[in-house]
N, C-alpha and C positions, 0 to 999 in steps of 0.2 A: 380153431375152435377153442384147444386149450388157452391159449393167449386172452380172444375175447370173454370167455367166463371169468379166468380168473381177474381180468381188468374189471367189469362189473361186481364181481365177489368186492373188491378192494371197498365199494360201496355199500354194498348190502349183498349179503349172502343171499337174503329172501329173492331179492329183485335176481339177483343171477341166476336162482335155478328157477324161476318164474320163465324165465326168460329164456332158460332155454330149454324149458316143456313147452310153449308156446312154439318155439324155432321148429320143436320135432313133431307137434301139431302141423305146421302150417309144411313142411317135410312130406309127410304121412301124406296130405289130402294133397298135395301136388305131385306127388311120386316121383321121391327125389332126398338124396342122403345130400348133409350139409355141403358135401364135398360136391356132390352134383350140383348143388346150388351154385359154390365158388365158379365150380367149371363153366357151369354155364354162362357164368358171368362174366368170365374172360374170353370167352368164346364170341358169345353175343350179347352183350350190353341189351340193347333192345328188345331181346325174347325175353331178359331173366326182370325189366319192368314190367314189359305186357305179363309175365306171370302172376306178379303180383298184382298188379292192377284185375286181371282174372279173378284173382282171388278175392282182395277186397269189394268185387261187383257181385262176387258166389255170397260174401255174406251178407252182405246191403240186402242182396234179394232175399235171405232167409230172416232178415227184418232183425238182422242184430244190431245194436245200437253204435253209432259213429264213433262213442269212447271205446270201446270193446275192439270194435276194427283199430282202431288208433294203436291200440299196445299189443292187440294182433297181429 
C-alpha cells in the first residue's frame, strides 16, 4: 500500500489521497482491509473480480453515474 501511494503521490499528491479514500470506501462497504483485498486476490483471482463487479452493479443500481463508478 505504502509502495502504491507513494508511486501515485510521485504524480499528484491530490490524486493519491483521492485515491486512497475511495480504496478505503470501496474496503468499508465490501468488508475487507486493503490487505484482505491483496489476500484475496491471491487466493482467488476470480472472487476478488466478482467482488468488484458486485460492487460496480450495487452502484449502477443506486443510479450513480458511469464516470463516478469508473475512478470508484
Amino acid at each position: 500500500m505504502k509502495r502504491w501511494f507513494s508511486n501515485l503521490a510521485k504524480g499528484s499528491m491530490i490524486t493519491a489521497d483521492v485515491r486512497l479514500r475511495r480504496l478505503g470506501c470501496f474496503c468499508d462497504s465490501v468488508k475487507l482491509s486493503p490487505k484482505g483485498l491483496v489476500d484475496l486476490g491471491r487466493r482467488d483471482l476470480k472472487a476478488l473480480q466478482d467482488l468488484v463487479q458486485d460492487e460496480i452493479d450495487r452502484l449502477h443500481s443506486q443510479n450513480y453515474t458511469p464516470q463516478y463508478i469508473g475512478v470508484f
